[in-house]
C-alpha positions in Angstrom: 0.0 0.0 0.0 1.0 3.1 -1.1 0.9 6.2 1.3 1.3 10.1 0.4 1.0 13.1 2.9 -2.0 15.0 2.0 -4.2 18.0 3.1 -7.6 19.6 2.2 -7.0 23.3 1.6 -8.1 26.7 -0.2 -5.6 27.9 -2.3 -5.0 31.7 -2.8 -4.9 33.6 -6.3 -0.7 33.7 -7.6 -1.0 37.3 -7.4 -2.7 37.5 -3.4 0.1 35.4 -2.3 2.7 37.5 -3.8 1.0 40.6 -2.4 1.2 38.8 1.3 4.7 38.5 0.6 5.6 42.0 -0.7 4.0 43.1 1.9 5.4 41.2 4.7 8.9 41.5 3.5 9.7 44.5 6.5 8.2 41.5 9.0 11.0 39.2 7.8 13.6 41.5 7.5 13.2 42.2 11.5 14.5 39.2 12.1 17.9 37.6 11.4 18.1 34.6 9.2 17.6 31.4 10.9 14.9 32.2 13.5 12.0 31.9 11.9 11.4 29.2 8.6 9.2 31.8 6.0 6.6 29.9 4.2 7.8 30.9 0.4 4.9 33.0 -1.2 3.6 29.4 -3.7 2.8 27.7 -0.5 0.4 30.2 1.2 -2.7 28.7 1.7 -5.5 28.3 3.9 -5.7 24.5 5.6 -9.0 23.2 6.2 -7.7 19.2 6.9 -4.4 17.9 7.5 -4.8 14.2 6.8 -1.3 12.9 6.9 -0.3 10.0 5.4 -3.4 8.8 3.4 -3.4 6.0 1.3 -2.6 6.3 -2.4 -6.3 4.4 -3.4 -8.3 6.9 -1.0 -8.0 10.0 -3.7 -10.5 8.6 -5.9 -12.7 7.9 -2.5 -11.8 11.5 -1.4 -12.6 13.3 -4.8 -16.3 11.5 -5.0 -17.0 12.2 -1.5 -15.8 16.1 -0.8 -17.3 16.5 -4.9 -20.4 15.7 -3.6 -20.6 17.6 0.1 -18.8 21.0 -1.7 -21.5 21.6 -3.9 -24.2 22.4 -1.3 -21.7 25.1 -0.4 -21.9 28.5 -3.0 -18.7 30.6 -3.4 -18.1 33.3 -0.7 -15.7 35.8 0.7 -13.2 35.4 3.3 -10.8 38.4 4.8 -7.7 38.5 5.4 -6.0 41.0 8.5 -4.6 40.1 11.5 -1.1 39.1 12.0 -0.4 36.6 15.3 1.5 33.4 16.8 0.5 30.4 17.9 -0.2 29.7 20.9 0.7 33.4 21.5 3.3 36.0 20.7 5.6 35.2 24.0 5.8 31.7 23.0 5.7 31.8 19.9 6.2 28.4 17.6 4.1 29.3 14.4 3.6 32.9 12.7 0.4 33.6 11.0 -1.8 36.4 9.1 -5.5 35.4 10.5 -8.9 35.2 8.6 -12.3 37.3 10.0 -14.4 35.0 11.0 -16.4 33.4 8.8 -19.8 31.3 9.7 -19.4 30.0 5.5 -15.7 29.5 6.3 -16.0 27.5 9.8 -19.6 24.7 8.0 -17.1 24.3 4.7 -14.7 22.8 7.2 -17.3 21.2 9.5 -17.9 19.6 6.2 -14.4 18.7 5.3 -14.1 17.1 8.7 -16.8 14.9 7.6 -15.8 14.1 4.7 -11.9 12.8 6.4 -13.5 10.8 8.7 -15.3 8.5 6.0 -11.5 7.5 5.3 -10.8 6.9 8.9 -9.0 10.3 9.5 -9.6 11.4 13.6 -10.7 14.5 14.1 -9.2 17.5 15.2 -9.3 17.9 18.8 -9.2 21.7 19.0 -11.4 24.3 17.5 -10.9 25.1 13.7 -8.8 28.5 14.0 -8.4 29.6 10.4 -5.4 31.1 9.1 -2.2 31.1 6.7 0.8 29.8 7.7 3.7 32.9 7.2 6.5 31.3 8.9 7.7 28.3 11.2 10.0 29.4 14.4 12.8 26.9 14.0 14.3 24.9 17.3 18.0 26.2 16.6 18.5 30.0 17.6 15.0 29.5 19.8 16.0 30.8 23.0 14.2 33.6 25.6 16.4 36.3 23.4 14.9 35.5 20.0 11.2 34.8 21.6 11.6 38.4 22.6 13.0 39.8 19.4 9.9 38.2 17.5 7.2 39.4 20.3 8.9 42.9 19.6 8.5 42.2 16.0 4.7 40.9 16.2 3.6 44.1 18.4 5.4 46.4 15.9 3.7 45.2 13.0 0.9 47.1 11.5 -2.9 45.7 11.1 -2.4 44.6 7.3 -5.8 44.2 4.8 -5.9 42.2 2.1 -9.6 42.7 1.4 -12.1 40.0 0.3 -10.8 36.7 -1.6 -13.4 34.4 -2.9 -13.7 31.1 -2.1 -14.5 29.3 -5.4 -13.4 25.8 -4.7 -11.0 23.1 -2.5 -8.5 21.4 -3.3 -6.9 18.0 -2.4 -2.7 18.3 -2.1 0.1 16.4 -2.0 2.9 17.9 0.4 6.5 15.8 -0.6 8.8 17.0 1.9 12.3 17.5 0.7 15.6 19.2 1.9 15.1 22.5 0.2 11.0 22.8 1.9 7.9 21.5 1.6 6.5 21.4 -2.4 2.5 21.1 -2.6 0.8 19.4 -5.7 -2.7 19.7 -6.4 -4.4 15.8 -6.6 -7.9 17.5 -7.7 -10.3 20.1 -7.3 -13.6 20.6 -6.1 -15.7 23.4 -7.1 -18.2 25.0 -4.6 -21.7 25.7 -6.1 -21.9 28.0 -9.2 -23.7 30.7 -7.7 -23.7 33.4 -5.2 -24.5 34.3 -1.7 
């Protein structure tokens, strides 16, 4: 049995997550090299399921399955603003630009959840928080100096806003991890419902 590491996610428009770079660039240049792992500007997206290592014959399963629940759901609009760490900015392990809430944002995952678990996928045991991953603090240089530096950095930072992206479908990927990063490859797409809110 084949296995490949896989997630359910949104995927931003080229020119949005070029944008979120651009504009993010003073954020990374506040901190030396080596701190903090910057997610490069093709990887930005917005996770809805983590599923790990998933069996090769699940896709076709998957793409029947999440086909047929993501249709009920029409396209919407999500924002994009606040910048943060997980679990907070004193400690943090995991840099992130946040997403207004959304009640169409928080059922599409509900859904997605559902869909996982009829391939055996647990699920998650804290609340869906939704977000795009910026940058990873890395273990080496992580000390209380260069926890400080990036709470400093965090506070300093300006409210950013994106505006509205549209949510017009989900997409199943493949995450091969290899020396130089993570590289994600799209297995299929699902469409959300042709028509508007």
């Amino acid at each position: 049995m084949s296995l490949i590491r896989t997630f359910i996610a949104i995927p931003l428009p080229s020119p949005l997550q070029k944008r979120i770079w651009r504009e993010t660039a003073p954020l990374r240049d506040s901190i030396e090299r080596g701190i903090i792992r910057w997610v490069p500007p093709e990887n930005i997206h917005l996770t809805l399921k983590f599923l790990g290592n998933t069996p090769e014959e699940n896709s076709d399963t998957l793409k029947k399955i999440i086909t047929r629940e993501i249709l009920k759901y029409p396209a919407f609009e999500i924002s994009l603003r606040k910048i943060g760490a997980y679990p907070n900015i004193s400690r943090p392990n995991v840099i992130w630009l946040g997403i207004e809430e959304s009640s169409k944002l928080f059922s599409l995952q509900k859904s997605v959840e559902k869909v996982a678990s009829q391939i055996g996928s647990l699920p998650e045991k804290r609340r869906f928080s939704a977000h795009l991953t910026l940058g990873r603090v890395s273990r080496k240089g992580y000390n209380k100096q260069s926890r400080a530096k990036i709470r400093i950095m965090l506070e300093k930072t300006p409210g950013y806003d994106f505006g509205k992206v549209r949510v017009k479908s989900i997409h199943l990927f493949e995450s091969q991890l290899k020396e130089s990063g993570a590289e994600y490859r799209s297995l299929f797409e699902a469409k959300l419902g042709e028509f508007f809110e």
